[in-house]
Short mmCIF file of the C-alpha atoms (twelve columns), coordinates in Angstrom:
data_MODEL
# 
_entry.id   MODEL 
# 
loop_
_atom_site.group_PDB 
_atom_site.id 
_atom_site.type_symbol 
_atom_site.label_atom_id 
_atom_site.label_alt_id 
_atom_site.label_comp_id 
_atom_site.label_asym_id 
_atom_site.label_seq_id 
_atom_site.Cartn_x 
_atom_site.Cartn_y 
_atom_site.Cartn_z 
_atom_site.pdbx_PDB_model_num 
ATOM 1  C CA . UNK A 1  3.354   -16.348 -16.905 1 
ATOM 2  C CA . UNK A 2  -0.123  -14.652 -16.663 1 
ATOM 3  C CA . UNK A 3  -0.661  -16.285 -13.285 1 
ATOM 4  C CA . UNK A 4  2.872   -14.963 -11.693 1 
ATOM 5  C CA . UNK A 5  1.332   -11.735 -12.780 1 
ATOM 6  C CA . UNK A 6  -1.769  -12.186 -12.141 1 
ATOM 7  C CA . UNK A 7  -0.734  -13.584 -8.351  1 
ATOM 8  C CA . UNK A 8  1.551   -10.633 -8.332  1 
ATOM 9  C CA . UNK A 9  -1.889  -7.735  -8.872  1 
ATOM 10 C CA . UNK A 10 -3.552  -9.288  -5.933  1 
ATOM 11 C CA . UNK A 11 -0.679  -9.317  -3.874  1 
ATOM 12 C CA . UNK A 12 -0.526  -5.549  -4.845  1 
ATOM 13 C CA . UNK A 13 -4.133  -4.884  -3.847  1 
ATOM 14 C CA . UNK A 14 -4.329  -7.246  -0.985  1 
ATOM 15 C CA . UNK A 15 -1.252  -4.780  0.707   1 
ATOM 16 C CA . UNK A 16 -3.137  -1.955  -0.940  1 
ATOM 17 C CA . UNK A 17 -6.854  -2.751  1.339   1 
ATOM 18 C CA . UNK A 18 -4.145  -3.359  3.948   1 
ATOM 19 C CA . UNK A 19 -2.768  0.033   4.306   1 
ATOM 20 C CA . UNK A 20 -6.090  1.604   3.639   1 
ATOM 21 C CA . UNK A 21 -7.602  -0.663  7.072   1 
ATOM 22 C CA . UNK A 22 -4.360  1.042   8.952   1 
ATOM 23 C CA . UNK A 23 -4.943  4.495   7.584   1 
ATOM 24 C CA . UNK A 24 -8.928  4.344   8.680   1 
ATOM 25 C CA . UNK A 25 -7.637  2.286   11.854  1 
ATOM 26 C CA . UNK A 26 -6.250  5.688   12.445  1 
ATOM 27 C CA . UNK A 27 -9.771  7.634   12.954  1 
ATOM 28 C CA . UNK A 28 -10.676 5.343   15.981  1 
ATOM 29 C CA . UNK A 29 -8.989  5.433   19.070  1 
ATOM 30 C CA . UNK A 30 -6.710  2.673   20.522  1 
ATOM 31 C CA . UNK A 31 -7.593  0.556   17.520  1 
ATOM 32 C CA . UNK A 32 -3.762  0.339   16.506  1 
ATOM 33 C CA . UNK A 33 -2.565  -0.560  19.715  1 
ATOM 34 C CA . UNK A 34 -4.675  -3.484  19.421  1 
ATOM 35 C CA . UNK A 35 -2.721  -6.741  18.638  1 
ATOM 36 C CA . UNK A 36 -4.290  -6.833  15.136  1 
ATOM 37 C CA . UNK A 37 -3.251  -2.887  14.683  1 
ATOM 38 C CA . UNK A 38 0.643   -3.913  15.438  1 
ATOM 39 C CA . UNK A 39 0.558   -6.685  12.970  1 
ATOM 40 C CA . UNK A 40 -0.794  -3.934  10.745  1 
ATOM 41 C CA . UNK A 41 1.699   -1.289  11.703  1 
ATOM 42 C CA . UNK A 42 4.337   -4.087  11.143  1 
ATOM 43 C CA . UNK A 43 3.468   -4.563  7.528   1 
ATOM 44 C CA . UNK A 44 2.440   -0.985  6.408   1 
ATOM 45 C CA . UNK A 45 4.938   1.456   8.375   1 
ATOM 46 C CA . UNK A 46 8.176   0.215   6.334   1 
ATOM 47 C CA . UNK A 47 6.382   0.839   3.287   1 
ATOM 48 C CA . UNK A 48 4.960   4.654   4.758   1 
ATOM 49 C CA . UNK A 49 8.321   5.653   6.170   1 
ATOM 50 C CA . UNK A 50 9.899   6.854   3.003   1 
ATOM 51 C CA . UNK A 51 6.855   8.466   1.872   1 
ATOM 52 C CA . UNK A 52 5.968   10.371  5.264   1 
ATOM 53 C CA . UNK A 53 9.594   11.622  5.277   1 
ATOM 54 C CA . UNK A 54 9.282   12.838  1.936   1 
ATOM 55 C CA . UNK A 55 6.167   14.557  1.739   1 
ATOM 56 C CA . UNK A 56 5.634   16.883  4.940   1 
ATOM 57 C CA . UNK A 57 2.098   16.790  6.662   1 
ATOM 58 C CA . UNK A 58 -0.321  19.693  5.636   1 
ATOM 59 C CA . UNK A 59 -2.414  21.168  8.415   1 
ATOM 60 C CA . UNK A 60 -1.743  18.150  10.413  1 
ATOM 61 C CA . UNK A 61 -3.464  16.093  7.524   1 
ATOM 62 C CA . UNK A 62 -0.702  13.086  5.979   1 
ATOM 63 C CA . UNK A 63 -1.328  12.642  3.007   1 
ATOM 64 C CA . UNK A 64 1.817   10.743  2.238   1 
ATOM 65 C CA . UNK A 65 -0.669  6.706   2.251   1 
ATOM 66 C CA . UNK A 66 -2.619  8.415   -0.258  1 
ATOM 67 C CA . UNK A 67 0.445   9.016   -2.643  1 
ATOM 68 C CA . UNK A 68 1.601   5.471   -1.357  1 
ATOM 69 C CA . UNK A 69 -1.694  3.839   -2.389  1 
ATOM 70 C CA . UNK A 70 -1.120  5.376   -5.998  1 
ATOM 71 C CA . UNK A 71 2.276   4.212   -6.262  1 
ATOM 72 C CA . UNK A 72 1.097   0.402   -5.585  1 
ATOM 73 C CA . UNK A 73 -1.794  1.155   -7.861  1 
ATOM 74 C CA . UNK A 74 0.630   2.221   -10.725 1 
ATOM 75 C CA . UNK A 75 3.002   -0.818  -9.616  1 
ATOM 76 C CA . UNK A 76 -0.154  -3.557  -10.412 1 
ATOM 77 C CA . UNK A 77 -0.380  -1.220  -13.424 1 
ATOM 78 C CA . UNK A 78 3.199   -1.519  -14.550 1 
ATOM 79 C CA . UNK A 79 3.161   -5.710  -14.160 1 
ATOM 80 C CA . UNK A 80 0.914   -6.348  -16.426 1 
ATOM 81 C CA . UNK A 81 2.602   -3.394  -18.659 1 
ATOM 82 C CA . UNK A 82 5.501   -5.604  -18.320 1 
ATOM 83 C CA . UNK A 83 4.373   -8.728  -18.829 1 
ATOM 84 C CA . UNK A 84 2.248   -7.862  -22.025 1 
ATOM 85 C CA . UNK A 85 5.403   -5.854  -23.643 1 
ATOM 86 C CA . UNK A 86 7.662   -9.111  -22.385 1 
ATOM 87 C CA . UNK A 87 4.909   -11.040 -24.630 1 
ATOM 88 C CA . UNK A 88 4.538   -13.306 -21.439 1 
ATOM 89 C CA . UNK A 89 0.649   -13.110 -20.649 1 
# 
């Protein structure tokens, strides 16, 4: 069971380095309408939508993929939490 959580943390931070690439792909113009910046936008925008319609944007500034990015942080967190209180790992 360690390696189903251990596959499960790098899942976690391999979408994690993904939605920080899409949040700096944001900085440079025309990158996301690049083919590689839809596949991006695919894969990252379900997972932003509740959080930009939560939290509003300050000064034009979202800060909604930074609260996103600690949620999947605390998610890898909480596997390993759970596995370890499950005595599975």
């Amino acid at each position: 069971m360690a390696v189903v959580a251990a596959f499960l943390v790098k899942l976690i931070e391999i979408y994690s380095w993904a939605l920080i690439i899409y949040i700096l792909m944001s900085w440079v113009p025309n990158v996301r309408e690049s083919r590689f910046g839809q596949i991006l936008a695919n894969i990252c925008e379900p997972y932003l939508e509740p959080f930009r319609k939560i939290i509003p944007p300050v000064a034009m500034i979202d800060f909604s993929p930074i609260v996103a990015i600690f949620v999947l942080r605390f998610a890898s967190t909480g596997v390993y939490a759970l596995f370890n209180m499950l005595n599975l790992i």
